[in-house]
N, C-alpha and C positions, 0 to 999 in steps of 0.2 A: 098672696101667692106663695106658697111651700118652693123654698129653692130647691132644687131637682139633686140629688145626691151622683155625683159623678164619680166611679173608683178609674183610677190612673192605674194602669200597670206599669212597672220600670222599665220592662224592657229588660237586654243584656247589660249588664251592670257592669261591661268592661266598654261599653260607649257613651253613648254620648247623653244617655236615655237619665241617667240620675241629677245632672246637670242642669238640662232642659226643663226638669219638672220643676227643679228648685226655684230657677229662674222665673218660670210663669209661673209659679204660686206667691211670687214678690209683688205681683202684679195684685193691690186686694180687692179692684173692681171685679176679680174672679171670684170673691167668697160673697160680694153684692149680687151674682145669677144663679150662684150654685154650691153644690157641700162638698168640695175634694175629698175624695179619699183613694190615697196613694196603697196598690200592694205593690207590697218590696220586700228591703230591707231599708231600717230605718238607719244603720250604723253606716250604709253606703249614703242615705242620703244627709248624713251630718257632716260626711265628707264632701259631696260634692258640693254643700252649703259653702263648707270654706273655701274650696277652689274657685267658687263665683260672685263670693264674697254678698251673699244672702244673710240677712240680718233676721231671719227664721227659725223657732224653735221644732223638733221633732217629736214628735210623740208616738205611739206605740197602741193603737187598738184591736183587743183582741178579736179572733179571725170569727167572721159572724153575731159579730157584735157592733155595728156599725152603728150602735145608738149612742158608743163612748166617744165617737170621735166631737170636736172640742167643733170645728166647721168656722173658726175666727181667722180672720187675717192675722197675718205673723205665727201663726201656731200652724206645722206641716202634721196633720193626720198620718198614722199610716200604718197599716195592717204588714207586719212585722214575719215574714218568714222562715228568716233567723234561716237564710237558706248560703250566704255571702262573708265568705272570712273578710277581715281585715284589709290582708293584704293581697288579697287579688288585683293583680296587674290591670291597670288602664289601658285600653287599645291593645289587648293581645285577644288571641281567638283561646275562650277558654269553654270545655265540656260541662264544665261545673255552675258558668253563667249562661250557660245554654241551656240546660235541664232548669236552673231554674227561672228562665223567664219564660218558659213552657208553663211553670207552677204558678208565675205570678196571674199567667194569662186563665188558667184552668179554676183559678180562687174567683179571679173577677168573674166569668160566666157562673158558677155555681153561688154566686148573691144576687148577679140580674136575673138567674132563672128563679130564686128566690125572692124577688124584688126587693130584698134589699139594698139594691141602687137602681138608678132610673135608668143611665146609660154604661158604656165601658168606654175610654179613650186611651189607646195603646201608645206607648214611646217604643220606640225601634227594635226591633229584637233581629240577634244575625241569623243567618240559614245555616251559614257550615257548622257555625256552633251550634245551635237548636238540631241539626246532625249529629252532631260529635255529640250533644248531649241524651242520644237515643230516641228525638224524639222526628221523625222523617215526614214532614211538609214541607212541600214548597212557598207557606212562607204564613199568614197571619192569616189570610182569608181563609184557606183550607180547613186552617187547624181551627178555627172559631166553626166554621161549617161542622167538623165532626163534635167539637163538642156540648154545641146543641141540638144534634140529630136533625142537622140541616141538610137534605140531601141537595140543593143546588142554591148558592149563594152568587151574588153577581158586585166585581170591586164598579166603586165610583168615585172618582177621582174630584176635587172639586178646588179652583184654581179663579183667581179675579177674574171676574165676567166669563168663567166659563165653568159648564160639570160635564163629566164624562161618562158614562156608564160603560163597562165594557161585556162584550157579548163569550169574548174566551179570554182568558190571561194570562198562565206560565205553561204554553204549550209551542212546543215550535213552529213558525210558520204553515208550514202544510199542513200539519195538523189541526191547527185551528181553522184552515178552509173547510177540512173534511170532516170537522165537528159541525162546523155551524147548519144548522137545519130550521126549514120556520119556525117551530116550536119554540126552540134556544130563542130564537132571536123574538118573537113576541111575549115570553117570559121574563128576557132581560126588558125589555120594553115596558112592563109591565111594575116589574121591581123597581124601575128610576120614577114610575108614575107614582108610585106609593113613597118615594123618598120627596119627592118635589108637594105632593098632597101634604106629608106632614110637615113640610118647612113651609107651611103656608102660603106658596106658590099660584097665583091664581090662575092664572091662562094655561101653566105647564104645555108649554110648544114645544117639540122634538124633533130633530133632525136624525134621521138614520142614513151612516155613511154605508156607501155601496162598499167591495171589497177590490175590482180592478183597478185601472184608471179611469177618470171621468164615470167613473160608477159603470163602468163596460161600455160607452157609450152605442145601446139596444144593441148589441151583438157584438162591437170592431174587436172588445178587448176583451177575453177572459172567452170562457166554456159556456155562456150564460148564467154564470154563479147567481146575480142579483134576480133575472127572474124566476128561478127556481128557489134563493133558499132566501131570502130576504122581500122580495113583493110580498108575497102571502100573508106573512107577519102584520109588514104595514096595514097589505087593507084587511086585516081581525082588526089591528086595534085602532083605525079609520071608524070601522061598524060598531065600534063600542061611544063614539062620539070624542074619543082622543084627537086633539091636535098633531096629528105624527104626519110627519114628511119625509120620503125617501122612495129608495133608495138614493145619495146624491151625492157626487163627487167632494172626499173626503178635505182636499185641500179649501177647495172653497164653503163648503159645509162648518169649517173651524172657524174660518175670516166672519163670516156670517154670523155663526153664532158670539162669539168675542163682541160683533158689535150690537148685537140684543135680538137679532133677530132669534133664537129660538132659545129655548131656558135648559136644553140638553141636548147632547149629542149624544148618539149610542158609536158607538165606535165597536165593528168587527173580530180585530185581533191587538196585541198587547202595545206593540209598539205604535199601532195609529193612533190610540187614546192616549199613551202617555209620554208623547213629541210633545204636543201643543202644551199640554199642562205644566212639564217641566220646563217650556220656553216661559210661558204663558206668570208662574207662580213655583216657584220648585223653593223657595224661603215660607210662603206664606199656603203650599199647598196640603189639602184635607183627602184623606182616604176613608170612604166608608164604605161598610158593607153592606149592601142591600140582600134583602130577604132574610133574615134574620130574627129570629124572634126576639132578640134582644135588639138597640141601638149601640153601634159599635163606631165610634171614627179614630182616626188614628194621623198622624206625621207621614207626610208623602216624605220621607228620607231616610236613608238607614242610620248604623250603627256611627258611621265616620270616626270609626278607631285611629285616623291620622290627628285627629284633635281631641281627642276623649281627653279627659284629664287635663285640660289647658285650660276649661275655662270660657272658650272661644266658641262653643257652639252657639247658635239662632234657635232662640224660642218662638219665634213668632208662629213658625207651623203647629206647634203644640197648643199653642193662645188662642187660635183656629180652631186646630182640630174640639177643642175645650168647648168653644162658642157655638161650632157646629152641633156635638154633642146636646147644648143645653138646647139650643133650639127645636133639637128631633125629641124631645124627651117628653112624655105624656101625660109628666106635671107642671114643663112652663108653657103649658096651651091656655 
């Protein structure tokens, strides 16, 4: 079995994202599933080596040449884009590590749409700075959306005993009610079936949360939201022979699925999907993106510029996100 070649992107390089990598590439049952390869910069990751006291060498392969990298434990690959002075501040918000972890993110999709890597797994990248760096999404899922000429991508959250799919994400409350329309919602529905299919998922059971309380319980609560913009969805994808249940009251829909009853929840709007996950796994939690023509997962966490540079951040969401990756990837089947 050919290990699935993974590029890591850095991230902003003034958090926590250089550290992390270092840390979980110390781990070498990681080079036993798969081929890291880091884009960066390699002179920040020789730094963050010493601040976490990684006994890892760095090395430097050229951009689109992913056939030099070395893929051994103890030796960090890394496509090198000489983009990160020196002395750029840890934990400060800088324009200059915001443009380029736009760059590191825009190298990795242009070798997966290349296939020269199997999947992409993201470390942290900030907003205000990927702003201040000229480059205006709201956040990783977006900007991966445009630049694979993705017109609708859908996050999924993935957290012990539970995943999340969500139907809208960085939009304000009422707007995401007045987004949501059956189509959105058996779409996303649709895209968490094809992530659970290739994580070799057998039964893939679904719960779909309503949006009032107790899912409007048939009129008391709400406008009738759930029979108009979420029934219809269910029963399309009921008549395809999918396991999907719903619409159903979100709080008990979570309890439920946590203890196995169903292998996804699709969650509405931003913050009902991502309470439980963050209770749930916010150390050990996975973000991917579904519909994609690439496989993309990433660190459910940001930047955490209060610890950058200390040494102190948790790898274990990137160790995840890393596993997740190999498992979606269409050469460890």
């Amino acid at each position: 079995m050919d290990r699935p070649k993974i590029a890591i992107t850095m991230g902003d390089a003034a958090g926590v994202g250089p550290e992390i990598i270092m840390k979980s590439l110390a781990h070498g049952e990681i080079y036993e599933r798969c081929r890291p390869l880091v884009v960066g910069d390699a002179g920040r990751l020789r730094a963050a080596g010493r601040i976490v006291g990684a006994q890892l060498s760095v090395r430097s392969v050229s951009p689109g040449e992913t056939e030099e990298g070395y893929y051994q434990a103890g030796t960090v690959d890394c496509i090198d884009l000489h983009l990160i002075p020196p002395d750029l501040a840890w934990g400060e918000l800088s324009p200059l590590a915001g443009d380029a972890a736009f760059q590191f993110v825009k190298t990795a999709v242009d070798l997966a749409m290349a296939s020269q890597v199997d999947a992409i797994c993201t470390a942290p990248l900030n907003k205000e700075a990927l702003h201040a760096g000229g480059h205006h999404y709201p956040g990783h899922t977006e900007l991966l959306a445009q630049l694979t000429g993705t017109p609708e991508v859908s996050m999924m959250l993935i957290a012990p005993s539970l995943r999340v799919i969500h139907v809208t994400t960085h939009i304000g409350l009422l707007d995401a009610i007045e987004r949501i329309e059956p189509g959105l919602v058996e779409r996303t529905i649709g895209r968490g079936y094809e992530v659970l299919l290739k994580a070799g998922i057998s039964r893939r059971r679904i719960g779909v949360c309503g949006i009032n309380p107790h899912a409007g319980e048939h009129g008391l609560f709400g406008h009738g939201e759930e029979e108009i913009k979420i029934v219809p969805a269910v029963q399309a994808c009921r008549a395809r022979g999918w396991d999907v249940e719903g619409p159903l009251p979100a709080d008990t829909l979570f309890f439920r699925a946590a203890r196995g009853d169903f292998d996804m929840v699709v969650a509405m709007y931003h913050d009902q999907g991502h309470g439980p996950v963050k209770v749930l796994g916010l150390e050990t939690g996975v973000n991917i993106t579904a519909g994609l023509p690439v496989i993309r997962t990433s660190v459910d966490h940001g930047t955490a510029f209060d610890i950058a540079g200390t040494g102190k951040a948790d790898e274990r969401s990137l160790l995840e996100a890393l596993r997740q990756a190999i498992e979606l990837s269409p050469r460890s089947a």
